[in-house]
C-alpha positions as a printed NumPy array, in Angstrom:
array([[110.984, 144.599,  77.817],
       [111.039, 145.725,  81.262],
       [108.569, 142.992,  82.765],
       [111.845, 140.2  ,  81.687],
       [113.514, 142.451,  84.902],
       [110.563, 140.854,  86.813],
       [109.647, 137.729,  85.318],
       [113.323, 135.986,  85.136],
       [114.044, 136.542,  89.2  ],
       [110.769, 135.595,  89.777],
       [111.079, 132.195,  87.769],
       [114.517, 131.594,  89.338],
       [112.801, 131.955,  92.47 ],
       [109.854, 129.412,  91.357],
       [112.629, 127.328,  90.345],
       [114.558, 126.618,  93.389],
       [111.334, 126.577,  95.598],
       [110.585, 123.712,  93.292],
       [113.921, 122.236,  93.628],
       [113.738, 122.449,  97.185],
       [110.259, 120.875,  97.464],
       [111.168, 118.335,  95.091],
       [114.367, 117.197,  97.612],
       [112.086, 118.181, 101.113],
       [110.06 , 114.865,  99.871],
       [112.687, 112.642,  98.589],
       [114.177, 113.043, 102.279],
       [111.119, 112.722, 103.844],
       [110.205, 109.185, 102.156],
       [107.507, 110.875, 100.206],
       [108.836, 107.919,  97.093],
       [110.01 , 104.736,  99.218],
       [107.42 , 102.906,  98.   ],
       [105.68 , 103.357,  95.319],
       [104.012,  99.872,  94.278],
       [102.548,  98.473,  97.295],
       [ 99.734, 101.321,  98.412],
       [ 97.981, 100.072,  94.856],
       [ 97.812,  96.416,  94.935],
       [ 96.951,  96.472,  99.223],
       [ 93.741,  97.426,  98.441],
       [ 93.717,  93.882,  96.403],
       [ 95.001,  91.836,  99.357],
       [ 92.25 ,  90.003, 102.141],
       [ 91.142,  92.035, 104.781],
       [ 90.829,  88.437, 107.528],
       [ 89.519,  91.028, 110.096],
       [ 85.788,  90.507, 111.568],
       [ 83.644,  94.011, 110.222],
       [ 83.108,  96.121, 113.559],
       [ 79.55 ,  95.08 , 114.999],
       [ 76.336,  97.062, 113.811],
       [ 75.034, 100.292, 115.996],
       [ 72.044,  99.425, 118.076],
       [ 68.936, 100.147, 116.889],
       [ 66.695, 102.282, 119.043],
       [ 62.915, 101.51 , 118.61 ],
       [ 60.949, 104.195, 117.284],
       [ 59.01 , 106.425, 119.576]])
């Protein structure tokens, strides 16, 4: 019975750092947008691939 002394503060603390994180990100932009990161892998890339290392000859 005596851990409840310990375990309610310390999920009301859990709680609001959750709360808070949860709000931190909203703010930050962390859910602006949500659809286009997973269909831009789907769109044309129309730029040339970077040019191939030289080769050095074998010794």
């Amino acid at each position: 019975m005596n851990v409840l002394y310990l375990l309610i503060p310390l999920g009301i603390v859990l709680l609001a750092l959750s709360v808070w994180a949860f709000f931190w990100a909203v703010r930050a932009g962390q859910f602006d947008d949500l659809d286009s990161p997973s269909v831009q892998i789907l769109l044309d890339d129309d730029r040339a691939p970077p040019p191939a290392p030289p080769r050095r000859p074998d010794a």
